[in-house]
C-alpha positions as CSV (number, residue, x, y, z in Angstrom):
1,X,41.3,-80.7,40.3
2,X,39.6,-83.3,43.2
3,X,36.9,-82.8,45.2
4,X,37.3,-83.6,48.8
5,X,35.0,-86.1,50.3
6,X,33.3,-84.2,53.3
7,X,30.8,-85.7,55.2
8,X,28.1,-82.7,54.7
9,X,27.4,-82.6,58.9
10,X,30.6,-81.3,59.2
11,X,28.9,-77.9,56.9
12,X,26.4,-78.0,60.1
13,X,25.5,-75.1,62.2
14,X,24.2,-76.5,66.2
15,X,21.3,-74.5,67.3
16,X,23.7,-72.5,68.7
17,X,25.0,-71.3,65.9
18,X,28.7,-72.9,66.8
19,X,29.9,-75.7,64.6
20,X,30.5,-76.1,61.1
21,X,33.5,-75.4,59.0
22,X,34.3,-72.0,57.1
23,X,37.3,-71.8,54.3
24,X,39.0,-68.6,54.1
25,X,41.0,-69.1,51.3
26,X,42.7,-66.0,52.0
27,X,44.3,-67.1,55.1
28,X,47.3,-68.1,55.8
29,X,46.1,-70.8,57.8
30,X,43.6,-73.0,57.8
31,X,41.9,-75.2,60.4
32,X,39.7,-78.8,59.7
33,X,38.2,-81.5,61.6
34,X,40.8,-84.3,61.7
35,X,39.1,-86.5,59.2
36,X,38.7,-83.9,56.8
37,X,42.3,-82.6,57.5
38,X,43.5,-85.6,56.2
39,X,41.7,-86.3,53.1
40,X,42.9,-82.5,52.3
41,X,46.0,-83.1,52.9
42,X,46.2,-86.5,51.0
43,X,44.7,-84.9,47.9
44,X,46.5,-82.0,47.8
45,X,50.1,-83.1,48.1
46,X,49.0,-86.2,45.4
47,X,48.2,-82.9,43.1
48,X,51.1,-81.3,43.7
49,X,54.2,-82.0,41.3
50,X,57.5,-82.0,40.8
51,X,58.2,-79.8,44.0
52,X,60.3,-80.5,47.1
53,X,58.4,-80.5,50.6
54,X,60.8,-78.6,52.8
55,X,62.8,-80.6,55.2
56,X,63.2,-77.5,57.5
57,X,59.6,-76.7,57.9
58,X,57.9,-77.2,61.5
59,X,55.7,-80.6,61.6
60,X,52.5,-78.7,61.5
61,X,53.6,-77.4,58.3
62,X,53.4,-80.9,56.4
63,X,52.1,-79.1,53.4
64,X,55.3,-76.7,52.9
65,X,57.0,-76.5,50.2
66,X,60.5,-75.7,48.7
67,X,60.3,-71.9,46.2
68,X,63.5,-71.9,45.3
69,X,65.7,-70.9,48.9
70,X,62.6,-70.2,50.9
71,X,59.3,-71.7,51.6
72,X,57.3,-68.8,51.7
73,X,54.9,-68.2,49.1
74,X,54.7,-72.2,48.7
75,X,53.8,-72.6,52.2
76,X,50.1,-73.3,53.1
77,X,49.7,-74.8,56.2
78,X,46.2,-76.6,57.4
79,X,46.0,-77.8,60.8
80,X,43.7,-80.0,62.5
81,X,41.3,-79.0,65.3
82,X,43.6,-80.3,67.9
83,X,47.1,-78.9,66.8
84,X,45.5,-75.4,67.6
């Protein structure tokens, strides 16, 4: 398992209370700052093995993944702020 390399400002709250980034690691999707979104992303599919990205999956889905005939359960899709 890697670590992701976050610049710690991005954990930050504004005064307003807006800002920062929150993993749910129970949803289905996930939304990150664009630099972070890519080091995620980078990582992650570099950890993942001997499995098939699906062809038919939308682009913003670039993290989906063949389970046998569907990509459901393998599917984990993490956006960046501006695909949202």
């Amino acid at each position: 398992m890697k670590q992701v390399p976050i610049d710690p400002s991005h954990w930050d709250l504004g005064l307003d209370k807006y800002g920062g980034i929150f993993v749910d690691t129970g949803a289905y999707v996930t939304s990150f700052p664009d630099d972070v979104y890519v080091k995620f992303r980078d990582i992650f599919m570099s950890e993942v093995k001997n499995m098939q990205l699906d062809p038919s999956s939308p682009t913003s889905f670039d993290t989906c993944y063949m389970a046998g005939e569907f990509c459901n359960t393998s599917c984990s899709e993490t956006t960046s702020d501006d695909t949202i």
